[in-house]
N, CA, C and O of each residue as an XYZ file, in Angstrom:
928
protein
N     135.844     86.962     68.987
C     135.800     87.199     70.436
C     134.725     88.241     70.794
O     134.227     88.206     71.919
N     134.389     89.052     70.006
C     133.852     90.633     69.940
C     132.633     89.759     69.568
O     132.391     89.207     70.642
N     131.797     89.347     68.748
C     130.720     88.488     68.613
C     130.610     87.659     69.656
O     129.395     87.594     69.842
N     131.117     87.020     70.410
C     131.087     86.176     71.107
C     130.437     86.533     72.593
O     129.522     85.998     73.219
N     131.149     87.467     72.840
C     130.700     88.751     74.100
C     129.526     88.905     73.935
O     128.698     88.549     74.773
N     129.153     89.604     72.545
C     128.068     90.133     71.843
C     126.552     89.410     72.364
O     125.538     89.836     72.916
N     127.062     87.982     71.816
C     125.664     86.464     71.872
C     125.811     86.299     73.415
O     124.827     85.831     73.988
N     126.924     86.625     74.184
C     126.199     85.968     75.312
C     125.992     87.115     76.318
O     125.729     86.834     77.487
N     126.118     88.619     75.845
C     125.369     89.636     76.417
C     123.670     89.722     76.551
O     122.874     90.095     77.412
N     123.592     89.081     75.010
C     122.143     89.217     74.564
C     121.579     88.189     75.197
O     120.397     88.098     75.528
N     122.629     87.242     75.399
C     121.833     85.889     76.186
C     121.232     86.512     77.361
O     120.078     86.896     77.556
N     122.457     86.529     78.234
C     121.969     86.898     79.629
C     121.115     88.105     79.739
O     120.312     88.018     80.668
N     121.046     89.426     78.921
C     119.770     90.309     78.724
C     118.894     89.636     78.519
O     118.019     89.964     79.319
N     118.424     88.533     77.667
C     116.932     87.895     77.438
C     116.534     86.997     78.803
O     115.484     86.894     79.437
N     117.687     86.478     78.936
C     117.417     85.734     80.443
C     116.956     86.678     81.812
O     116.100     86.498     82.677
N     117.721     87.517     81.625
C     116.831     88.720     82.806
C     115.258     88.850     82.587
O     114.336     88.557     83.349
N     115.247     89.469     81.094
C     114.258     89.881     81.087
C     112.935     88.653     81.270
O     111.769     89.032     81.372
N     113.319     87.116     81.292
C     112.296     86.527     81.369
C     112.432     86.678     83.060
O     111.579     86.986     83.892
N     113.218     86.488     83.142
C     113.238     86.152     84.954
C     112.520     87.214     85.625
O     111.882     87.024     86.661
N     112.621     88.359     85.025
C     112.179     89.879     85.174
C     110.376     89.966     84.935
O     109.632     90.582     85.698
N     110.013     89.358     83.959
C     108.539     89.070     83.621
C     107.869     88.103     85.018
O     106.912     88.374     85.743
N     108.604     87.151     85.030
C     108.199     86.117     85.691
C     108.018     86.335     87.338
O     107.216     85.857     88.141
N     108.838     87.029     87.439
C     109.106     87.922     89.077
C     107.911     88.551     88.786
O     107.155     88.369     89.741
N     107.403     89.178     87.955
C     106.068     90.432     87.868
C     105.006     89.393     87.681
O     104.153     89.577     88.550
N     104.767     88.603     87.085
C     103.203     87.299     86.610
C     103.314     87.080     88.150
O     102.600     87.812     88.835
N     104.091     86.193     88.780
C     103.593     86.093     89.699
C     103.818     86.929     91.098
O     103.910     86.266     92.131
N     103.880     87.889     91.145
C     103.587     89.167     92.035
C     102.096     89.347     91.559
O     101.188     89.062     92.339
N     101.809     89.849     90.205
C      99.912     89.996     90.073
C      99.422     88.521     90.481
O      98.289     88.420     90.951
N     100.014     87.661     90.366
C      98.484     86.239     90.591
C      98.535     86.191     92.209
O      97.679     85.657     92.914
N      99.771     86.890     92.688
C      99.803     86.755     94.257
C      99.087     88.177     94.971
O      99.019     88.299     96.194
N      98.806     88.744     94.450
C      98.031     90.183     94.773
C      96.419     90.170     93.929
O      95.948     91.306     93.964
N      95.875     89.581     93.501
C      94.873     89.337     92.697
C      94.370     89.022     94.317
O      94.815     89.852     95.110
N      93.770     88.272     94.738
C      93.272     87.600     96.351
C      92.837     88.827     96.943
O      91.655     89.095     97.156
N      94.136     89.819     97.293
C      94.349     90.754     98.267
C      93.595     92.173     97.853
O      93.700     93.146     98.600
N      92.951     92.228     96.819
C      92.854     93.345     95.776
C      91.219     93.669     96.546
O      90.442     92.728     96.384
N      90.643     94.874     97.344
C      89.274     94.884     97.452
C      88.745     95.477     96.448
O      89.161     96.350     95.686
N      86.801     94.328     96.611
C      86.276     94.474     95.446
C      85.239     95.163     96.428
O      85.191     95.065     97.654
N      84.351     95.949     95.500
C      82.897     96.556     96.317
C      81.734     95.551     95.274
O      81.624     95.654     94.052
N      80.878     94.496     96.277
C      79.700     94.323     95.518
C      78.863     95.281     95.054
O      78.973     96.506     95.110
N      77.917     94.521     94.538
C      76.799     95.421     93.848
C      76.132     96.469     94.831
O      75.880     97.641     94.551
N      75.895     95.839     96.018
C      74.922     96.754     97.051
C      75.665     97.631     97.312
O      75.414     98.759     96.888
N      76.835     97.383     98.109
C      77.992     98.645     97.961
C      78.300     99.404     97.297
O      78.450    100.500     97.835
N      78.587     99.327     95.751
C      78.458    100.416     95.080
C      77.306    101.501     94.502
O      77.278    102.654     94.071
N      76.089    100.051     94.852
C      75.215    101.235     94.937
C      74.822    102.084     95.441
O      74.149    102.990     94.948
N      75.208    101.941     96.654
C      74.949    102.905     98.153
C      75.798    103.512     98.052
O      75.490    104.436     98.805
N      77.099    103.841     97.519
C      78.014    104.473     97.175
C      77.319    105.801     95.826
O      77.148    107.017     95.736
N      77.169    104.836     95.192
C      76.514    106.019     93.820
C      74.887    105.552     93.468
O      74.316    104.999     92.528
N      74.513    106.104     94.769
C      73.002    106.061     94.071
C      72.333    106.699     93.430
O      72.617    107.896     93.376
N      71.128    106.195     92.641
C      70.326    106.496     91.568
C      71.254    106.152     90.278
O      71.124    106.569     89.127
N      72.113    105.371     90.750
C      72.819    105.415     88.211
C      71.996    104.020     88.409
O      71.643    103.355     89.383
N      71.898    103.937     87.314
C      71.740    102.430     86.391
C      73.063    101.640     86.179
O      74.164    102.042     86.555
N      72.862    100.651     85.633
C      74.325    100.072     85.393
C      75.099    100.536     84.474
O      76.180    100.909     84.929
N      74.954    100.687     83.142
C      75.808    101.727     82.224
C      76.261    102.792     82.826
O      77.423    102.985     82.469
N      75.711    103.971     83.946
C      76.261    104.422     84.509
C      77.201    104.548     85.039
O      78.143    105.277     84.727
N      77.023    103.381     86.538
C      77.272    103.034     87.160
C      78.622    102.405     86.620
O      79.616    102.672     87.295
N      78.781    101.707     85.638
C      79.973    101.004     84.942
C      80.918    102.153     84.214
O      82.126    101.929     84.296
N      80.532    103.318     83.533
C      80.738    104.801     83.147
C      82.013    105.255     84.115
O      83.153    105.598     83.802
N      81.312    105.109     85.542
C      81.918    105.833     87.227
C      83.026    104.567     87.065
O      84.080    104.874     86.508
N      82.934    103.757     87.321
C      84.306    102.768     87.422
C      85.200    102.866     86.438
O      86.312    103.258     86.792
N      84.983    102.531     84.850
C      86.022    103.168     84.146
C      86.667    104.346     84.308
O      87.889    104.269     84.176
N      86.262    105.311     84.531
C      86.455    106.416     84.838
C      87.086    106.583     86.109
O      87.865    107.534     86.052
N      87.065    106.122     87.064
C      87.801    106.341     88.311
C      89.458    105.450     87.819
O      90.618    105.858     87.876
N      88.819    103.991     87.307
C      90.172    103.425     87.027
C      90.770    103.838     85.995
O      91.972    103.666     86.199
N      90.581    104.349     84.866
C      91.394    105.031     84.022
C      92.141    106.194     84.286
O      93.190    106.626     83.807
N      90.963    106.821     85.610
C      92.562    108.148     86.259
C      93.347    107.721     86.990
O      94.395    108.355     86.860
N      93.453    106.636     88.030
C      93.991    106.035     88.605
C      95.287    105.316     87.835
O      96.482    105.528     88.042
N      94.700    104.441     86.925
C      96.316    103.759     85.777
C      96.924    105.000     85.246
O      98.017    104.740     84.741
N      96.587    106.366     85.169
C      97.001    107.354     84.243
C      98.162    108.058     85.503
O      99.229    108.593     85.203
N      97.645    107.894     86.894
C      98.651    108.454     87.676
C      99.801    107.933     87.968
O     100.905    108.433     88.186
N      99.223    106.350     87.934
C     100.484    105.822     88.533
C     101.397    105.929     86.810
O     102.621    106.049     86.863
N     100.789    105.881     85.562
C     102.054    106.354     84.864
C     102.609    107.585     84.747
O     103.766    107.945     84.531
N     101.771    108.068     84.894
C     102.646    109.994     85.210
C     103.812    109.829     86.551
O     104.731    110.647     86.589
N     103.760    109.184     87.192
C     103.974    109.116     88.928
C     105.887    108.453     88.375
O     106.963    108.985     88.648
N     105.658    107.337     87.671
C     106.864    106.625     87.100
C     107.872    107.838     86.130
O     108.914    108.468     86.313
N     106.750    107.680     84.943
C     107.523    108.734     84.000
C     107.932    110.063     84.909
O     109.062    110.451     84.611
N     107.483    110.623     85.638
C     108.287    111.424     86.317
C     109.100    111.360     86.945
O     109.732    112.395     87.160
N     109.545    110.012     87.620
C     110.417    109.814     88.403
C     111.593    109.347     87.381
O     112.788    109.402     87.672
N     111.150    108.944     86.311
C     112.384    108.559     85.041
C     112.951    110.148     84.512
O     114.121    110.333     84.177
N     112.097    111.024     84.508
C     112.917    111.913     83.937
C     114.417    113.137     84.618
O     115.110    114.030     84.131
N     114.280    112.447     85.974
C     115.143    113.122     86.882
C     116.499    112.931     86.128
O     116.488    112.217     85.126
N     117.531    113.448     86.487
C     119.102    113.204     85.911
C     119.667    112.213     86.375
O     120.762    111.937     85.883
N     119.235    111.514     87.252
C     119.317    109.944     87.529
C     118.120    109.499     87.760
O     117.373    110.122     88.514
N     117.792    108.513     87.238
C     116.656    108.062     87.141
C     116.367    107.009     88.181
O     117.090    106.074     87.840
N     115.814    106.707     89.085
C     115.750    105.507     89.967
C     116.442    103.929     89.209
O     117.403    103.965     88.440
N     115.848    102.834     89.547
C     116.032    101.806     89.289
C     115.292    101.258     87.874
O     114.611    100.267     88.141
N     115.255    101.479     86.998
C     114.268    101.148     85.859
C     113.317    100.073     85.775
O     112.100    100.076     85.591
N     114.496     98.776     86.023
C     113.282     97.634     86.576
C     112.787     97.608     87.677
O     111.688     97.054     87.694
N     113.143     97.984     88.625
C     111.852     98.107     89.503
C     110.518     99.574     89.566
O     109.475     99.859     90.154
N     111.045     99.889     88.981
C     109.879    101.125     88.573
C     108.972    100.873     87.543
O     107.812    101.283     87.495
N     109.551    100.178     86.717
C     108.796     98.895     85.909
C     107.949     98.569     86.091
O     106.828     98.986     85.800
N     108.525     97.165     86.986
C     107.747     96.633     87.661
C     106.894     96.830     88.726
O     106.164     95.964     89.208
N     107.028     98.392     89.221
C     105.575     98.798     90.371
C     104.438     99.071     89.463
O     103.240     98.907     89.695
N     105.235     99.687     87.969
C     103.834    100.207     87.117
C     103.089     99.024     86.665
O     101.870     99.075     86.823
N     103.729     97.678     85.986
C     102.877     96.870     85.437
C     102.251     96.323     86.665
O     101.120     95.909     86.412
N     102.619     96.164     88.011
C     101.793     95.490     89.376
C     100.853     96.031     89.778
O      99.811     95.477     90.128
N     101.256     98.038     89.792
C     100.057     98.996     90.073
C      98.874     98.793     89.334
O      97.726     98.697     89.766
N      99.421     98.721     87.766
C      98.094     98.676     86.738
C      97.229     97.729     86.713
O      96.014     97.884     86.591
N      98.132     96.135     86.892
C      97.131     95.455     86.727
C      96.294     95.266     87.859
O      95.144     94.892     87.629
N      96.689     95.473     89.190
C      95.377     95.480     90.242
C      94.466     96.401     90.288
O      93.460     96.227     90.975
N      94.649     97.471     89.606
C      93.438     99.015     89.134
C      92.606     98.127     88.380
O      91.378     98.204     88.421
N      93.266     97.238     87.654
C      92.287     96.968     86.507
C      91.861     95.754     86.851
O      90.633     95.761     86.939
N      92.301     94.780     87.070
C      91.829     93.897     88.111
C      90.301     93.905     89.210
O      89.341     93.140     89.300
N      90.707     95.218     89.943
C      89.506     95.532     90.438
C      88.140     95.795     89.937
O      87.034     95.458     90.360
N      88.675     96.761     88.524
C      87.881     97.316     87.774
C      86.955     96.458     87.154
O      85.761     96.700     86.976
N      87.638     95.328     86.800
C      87.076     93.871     86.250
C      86.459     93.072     87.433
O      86.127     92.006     86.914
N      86.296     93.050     88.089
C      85.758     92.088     89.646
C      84.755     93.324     89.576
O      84.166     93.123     88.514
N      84.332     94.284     90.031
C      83.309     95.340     89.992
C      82.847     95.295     88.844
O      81.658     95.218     89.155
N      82.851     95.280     87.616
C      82.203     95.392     86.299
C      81.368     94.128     86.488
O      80.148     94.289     86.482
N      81.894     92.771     86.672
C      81.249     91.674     86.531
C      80.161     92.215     88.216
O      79.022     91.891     87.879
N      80.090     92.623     89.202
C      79.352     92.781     89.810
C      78.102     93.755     88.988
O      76.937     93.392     88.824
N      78.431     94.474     88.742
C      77.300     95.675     88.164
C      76.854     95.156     87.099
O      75.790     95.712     86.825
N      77.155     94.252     86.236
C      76.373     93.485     85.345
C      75.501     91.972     85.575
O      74.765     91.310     84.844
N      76.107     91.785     87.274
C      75.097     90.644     87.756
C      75.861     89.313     87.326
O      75.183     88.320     87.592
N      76.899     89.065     86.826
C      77.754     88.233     86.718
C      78.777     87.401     87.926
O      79.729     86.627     87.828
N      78.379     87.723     88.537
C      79.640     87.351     89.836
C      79.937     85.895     89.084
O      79.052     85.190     88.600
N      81.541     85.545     89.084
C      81.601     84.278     89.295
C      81.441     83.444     90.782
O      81.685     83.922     91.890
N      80.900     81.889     90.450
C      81.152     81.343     91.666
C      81.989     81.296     92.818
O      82.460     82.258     93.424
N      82.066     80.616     92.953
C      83.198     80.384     94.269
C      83.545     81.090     95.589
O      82.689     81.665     96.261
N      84.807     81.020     95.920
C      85.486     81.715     97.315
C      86.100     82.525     96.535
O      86.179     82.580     95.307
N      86.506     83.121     97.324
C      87.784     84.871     97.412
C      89.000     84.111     96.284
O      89.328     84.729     95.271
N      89.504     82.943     96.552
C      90.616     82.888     95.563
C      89.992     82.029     94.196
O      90.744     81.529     93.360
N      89.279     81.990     94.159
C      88.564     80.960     93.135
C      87.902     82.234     91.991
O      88.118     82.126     90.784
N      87.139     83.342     92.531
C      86.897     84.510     91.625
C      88.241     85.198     91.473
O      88.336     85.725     90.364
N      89.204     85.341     92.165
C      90.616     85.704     91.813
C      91.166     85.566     90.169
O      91.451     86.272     89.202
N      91.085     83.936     90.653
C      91.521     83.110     89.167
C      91.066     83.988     88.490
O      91.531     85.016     87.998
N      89.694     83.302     88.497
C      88.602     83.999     87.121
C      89.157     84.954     86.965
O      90.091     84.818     86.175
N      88.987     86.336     87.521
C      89.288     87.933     87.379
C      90.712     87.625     86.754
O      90.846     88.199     85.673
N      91.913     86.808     87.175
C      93.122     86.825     86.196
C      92.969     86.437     84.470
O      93.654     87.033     83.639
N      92.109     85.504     84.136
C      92.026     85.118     83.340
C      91.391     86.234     82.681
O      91.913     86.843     81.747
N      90.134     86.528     83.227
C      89.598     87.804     82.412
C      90.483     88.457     81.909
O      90.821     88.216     80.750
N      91.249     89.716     82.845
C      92.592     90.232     82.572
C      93.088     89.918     81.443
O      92.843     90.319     80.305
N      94.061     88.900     81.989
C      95.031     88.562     80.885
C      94.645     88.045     79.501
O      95.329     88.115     78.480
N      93.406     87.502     79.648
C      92.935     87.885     77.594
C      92.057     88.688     77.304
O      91.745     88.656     76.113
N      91.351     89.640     78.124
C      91.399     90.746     77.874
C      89.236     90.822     77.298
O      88.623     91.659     76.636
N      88.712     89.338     78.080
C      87.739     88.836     77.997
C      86.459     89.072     79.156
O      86.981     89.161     80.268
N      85.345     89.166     79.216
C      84.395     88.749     80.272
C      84.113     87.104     80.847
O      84.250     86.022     80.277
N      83.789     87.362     81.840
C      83.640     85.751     82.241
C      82.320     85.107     82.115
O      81.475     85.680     82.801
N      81.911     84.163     81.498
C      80.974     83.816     80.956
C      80.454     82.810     82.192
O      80.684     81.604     82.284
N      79.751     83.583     83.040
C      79.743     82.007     84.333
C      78.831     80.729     84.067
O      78.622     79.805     84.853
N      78.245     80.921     82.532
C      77.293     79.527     82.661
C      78.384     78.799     81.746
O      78.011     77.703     81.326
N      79.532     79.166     81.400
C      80.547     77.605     80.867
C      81.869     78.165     82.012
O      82.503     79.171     82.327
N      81.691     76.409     82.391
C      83.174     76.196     83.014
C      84.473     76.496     82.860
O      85.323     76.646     83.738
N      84.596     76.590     81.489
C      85.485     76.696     80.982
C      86.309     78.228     81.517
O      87.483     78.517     81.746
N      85.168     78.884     81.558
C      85.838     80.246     81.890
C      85.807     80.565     83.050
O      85.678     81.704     83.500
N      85.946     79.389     83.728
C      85.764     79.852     85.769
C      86.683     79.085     86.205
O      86.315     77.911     86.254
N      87.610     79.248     86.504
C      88.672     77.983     86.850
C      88.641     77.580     88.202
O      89.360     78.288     88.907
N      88.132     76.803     88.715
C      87.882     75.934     90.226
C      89.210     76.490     91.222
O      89.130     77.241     92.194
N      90.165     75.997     90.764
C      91.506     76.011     91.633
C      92.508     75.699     90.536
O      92.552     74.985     89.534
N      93.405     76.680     91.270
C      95.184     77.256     90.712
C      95.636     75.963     91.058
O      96.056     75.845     92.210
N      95.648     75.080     90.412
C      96.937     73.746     90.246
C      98.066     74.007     89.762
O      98.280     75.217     89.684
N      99.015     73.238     89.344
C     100.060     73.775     89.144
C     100.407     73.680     87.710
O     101.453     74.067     87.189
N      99.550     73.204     87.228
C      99.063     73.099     85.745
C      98.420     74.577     85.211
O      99.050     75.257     84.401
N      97.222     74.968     85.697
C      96.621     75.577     85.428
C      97.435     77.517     85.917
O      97.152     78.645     85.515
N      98.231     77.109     86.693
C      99.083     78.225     87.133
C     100.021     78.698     86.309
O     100.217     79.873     86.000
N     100.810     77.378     85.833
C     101.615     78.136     84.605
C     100.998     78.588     83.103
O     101.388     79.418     82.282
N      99.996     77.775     83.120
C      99.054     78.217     81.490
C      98.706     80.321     81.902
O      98.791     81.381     81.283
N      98.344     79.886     83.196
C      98.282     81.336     83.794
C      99.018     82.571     83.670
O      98.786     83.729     83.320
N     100.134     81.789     84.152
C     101.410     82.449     83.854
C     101.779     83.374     82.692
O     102.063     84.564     82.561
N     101.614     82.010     81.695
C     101.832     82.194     80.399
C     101.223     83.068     79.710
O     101.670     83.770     78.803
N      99.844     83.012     80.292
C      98.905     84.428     79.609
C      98.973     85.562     80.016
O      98.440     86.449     79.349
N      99.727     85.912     81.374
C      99.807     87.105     82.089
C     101.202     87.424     80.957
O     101.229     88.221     80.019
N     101.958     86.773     81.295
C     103.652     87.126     80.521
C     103.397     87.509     79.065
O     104.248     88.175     78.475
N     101.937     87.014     78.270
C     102.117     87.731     76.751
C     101.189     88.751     76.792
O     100.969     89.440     75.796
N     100.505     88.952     78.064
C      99.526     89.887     77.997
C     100.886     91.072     78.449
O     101.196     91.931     77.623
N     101.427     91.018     79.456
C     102.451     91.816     79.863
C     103.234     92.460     78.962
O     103.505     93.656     79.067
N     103.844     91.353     77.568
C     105.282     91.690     76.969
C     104.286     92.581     75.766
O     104.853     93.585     75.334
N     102.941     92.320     75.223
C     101.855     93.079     74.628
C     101.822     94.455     74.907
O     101.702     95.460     74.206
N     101.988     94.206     76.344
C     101.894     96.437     77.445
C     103.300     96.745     77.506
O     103.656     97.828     77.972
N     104.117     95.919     77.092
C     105.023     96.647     77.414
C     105.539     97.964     76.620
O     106.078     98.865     77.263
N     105.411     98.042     75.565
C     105.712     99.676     74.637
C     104.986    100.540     75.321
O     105.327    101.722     75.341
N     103.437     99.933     76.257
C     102.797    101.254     76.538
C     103.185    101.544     78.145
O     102.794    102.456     78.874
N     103.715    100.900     78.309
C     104.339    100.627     80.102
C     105.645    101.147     79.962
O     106.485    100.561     80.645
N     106.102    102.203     79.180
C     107.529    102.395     79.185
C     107.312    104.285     79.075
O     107.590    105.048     78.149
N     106.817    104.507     80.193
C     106.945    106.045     79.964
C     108.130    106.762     80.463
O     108.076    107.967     80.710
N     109.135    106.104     80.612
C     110.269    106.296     81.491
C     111.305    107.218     79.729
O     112.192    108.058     79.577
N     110.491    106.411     78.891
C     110.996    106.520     77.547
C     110.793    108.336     77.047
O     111.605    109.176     76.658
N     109.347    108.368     77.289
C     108.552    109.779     76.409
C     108.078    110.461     77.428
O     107.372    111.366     76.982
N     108.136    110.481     79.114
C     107.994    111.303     79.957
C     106.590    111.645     80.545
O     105.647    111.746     79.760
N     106.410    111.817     81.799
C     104.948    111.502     82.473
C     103.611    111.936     81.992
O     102.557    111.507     82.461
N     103.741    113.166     80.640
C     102.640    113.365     80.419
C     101.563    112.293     79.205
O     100.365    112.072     79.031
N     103.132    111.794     78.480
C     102.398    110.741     77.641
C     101.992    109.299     78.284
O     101.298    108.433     77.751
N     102.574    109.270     79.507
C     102.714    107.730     79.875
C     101.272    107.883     80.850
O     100.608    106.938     81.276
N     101.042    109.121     81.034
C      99.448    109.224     81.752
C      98.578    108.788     80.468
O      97.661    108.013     80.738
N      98.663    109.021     79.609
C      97.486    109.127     78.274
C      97.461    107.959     78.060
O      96.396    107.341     78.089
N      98.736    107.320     77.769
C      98.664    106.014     77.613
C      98.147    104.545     78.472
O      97.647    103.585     77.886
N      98.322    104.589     79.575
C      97.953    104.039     80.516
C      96.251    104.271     80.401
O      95.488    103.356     80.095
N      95.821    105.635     80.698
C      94.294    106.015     80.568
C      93.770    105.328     79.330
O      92.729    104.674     79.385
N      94.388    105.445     78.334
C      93.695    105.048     77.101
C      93.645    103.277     77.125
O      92.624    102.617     76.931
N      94.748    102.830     77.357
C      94.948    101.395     77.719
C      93.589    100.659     78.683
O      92.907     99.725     78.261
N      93.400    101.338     80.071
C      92.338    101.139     80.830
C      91.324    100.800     80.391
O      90.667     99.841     80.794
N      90.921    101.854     79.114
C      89.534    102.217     78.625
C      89.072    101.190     77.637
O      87.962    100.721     77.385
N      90.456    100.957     77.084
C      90.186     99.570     75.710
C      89.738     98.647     76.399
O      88.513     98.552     76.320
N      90.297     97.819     77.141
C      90.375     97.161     78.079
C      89.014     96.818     78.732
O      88.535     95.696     78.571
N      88.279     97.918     79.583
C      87.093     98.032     79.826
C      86.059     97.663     78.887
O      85.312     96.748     79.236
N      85.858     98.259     77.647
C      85.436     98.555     76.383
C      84.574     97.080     75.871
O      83.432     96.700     75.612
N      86.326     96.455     75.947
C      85.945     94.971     75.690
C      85.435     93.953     76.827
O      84.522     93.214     76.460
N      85.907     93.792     78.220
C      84.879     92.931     79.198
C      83.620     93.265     79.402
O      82.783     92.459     79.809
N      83.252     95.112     78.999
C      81.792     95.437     78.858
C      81.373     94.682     77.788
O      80.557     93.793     78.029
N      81.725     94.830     76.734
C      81.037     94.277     75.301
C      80.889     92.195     75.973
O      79.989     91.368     76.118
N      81.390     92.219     76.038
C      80.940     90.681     76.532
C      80.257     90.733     77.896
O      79.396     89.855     77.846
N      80.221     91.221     78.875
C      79.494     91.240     79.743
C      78.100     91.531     79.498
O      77.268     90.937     80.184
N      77.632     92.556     78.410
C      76.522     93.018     77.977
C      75.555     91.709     77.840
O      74.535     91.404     78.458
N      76.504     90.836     76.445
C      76.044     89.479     76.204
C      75.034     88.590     77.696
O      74.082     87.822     77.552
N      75.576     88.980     78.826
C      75.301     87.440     79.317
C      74.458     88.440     81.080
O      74.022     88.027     82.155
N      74.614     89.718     80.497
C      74.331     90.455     81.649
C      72.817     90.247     82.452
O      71.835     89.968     81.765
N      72.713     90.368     83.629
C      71.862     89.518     84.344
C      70.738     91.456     84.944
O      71.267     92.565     85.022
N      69.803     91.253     85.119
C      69.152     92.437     85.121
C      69.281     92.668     86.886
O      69.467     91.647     87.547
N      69.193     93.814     87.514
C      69.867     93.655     88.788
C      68.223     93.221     89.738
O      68.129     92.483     90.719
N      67.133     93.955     89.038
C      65.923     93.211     89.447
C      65.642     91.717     89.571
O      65.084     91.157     90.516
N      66.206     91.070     88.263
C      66.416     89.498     88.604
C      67.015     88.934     89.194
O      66.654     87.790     89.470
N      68.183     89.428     89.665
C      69.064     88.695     90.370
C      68.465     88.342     92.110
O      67.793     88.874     92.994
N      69.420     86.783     91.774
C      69.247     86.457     93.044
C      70.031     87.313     94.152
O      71.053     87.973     93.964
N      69.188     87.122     95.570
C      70.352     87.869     96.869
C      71.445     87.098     96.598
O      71.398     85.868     96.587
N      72.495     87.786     96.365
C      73.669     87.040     97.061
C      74.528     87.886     98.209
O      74.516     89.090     98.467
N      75.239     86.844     98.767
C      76.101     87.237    100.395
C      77.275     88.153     99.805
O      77.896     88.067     98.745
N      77.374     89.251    101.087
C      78.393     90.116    100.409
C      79.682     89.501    100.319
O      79.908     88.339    100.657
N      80.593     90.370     99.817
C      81.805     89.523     99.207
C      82.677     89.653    100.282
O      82.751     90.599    101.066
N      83.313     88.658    100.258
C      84.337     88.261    101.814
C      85.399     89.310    101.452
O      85.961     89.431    100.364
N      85.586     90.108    102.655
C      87.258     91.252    102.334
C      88.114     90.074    102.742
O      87.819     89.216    103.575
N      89.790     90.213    101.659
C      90.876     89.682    101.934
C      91.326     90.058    103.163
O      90.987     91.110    103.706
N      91.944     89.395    103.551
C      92.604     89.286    104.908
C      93.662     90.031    104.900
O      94.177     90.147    106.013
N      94.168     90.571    104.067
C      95.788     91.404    103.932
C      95.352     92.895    102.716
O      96.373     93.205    102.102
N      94.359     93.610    102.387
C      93.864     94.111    101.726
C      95.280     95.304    101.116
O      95.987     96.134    101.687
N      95.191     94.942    100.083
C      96.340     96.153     99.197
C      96.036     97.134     99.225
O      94.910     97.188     98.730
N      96.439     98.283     99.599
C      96.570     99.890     99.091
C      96.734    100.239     98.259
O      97.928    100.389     97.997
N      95.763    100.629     97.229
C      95.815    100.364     96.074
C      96.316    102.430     95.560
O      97.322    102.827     94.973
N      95.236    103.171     96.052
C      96.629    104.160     95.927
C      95.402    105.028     94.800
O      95.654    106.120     94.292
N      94.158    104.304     94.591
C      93.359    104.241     93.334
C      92.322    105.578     93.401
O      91.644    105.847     92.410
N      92.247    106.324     94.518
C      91.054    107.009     95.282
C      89.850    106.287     95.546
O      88.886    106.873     96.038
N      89.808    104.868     95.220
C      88.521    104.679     94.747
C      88.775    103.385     96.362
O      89.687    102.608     96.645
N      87.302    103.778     97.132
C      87.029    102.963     98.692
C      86.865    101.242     98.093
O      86.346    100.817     97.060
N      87.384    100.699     98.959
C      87.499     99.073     98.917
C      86.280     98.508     99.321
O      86.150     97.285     99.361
C-alpha cells in the first residue's frame, strides 16, 4: 500500500513537472516576438566608435549582469522564512533569462551582419532555435532559418526548448544555495552561451562595410519589459 502511494506520488510529481516545463517552452516561444531588438545602426549610435568585437564585448556584458540579477532577485526571495511560490519563481527566472538572452542573440547576429530573413515572427523562430541549441544562425542554409511555426515544427521546438531548459535547470535553482551564487551562475551561464553563437557567428560574419542597407527592424507591437537596463 506504502509503495503504492509511493509510484503514484512520483507519478503525479513527474507529471507536474512536465506540465510545469511545458507551461514555461511555451511562455518563451510566446514572448520571443515581443522581445525588443536594437539593429546595427542603433546600437551604433548608441556606442559609438567600438568595432564589432567590441561592440559584441558591451552586449555580453550588459546581458550577463542582467541574467545575474534576475538570479540574485529569486534566490533572495527563496531565502526568506517562507519562501514565495517556488514554481512560479521558477518559472519567472527561466522566462526572465531566456528573453535577456534571446535578445542578446537577435543583437549579436545584428553586429556580425547576419540578420536572418524574414518578418518579426519568422527571425523570432530563428533566434529560438539559436537559443535552444545553443548555435549561430547560418542564413545561407535553410535549414537554420525556419519560414513559419507549423505545428510540426512548433513541437520539435518545443522539444528543444524543454531539454535545453531541464539542461539549466541545476543552474536555475538558486532558491537552493542563495542569491549570491545564483547571480554567478546565471552570469557565467550567459557568457558560455554567448561564447558559443560568437564562435559561429565569426565563421559566416559579414563585414559591416559590406553589408547591404537594410530597413530598420519592425518594434513588436506589445514590447516586454525586460527589466535588463539595456534600451529596446
Amino acid at each position: 500500500m506504502i509503495r503504492d502511494k509511493a509510484r503514484e506520488g512520483v507519478r503525479k510529481g513527474g507529471s507536474a513537472a512536465r506540465a510545469g516545463l511545458a507551461y514555461v517552452t511555451d511562455r518563451i516561444i510566446e514572448n520571443a516576438p515581443r522581445i525588443p531588438v536594437r539593429d546595427l545602426a542603433a546600437l551604433r549610435r548608441q556606442f559609438p566608435g567600438l568595432g564589432p568585437e567590441q561592440l559584441a564585448d558591451k552586449l555580453v556584458a550588459g546581458a550577463a549582469a542582467a541574467t545575474s540579477t534576475v538570479g540574485a532577485g529569486i534566490g533572495a526571495a527563496a531565502m526568506l522564512p517562507v519562501p514565495p511560490a517556488m514554481p512560479t519563481e521558477l518559472a519567472a527566472e527561466i522566462t526572465g533569462v531566456a528573453a535577456i538572452e534571446l535578445k542578446l542573440i537577435a543583437e549579436l547576429h545584428e553586429v556580425y551582419g547576419v540578420r536572418p530573413p524574414g518578418n518579426l515572427k519568422q527571425r523570432s523562430t530563428a533566434y529560438l532555435n539559436s537559443w535552444s541549441g545553443e548555435r549561430g544562425i547560418e542564413v545561407t542554409k535553410p535549414s537554420t532559418v525556419s519560414s513559419a511555426l507549423n505545428g510540426h515544427m512548433k513541437r520539435e521546438l518545443r522539444q528543444q526548448i524543454m531539454k535545453r531548459t531541464i539542461r539549466d535547470l541545476p543552474n536555475l535553482m538558486p532558491f537552493m544555495v542563495g542569491a549570491a551564487v545564483g547571480a554567478v551562475m546565471n552570469r557565467r551561464d550567459t557568457r558560455k552561451l554567448a561564447e558559443r553563437i560568437r564562435k559561429d557567428l565569426r565563421k559566416i560574419q559579414v563585414p559591416w562595410d559590406a553589408l547591404p542597407e537594410l530597413p530598420p527592424l519592425e518594434a513588436p507591437e506589445q514590447p516586454l519589459e525586460l527589466g535588463d537596463g539595456l534600451a529596446g
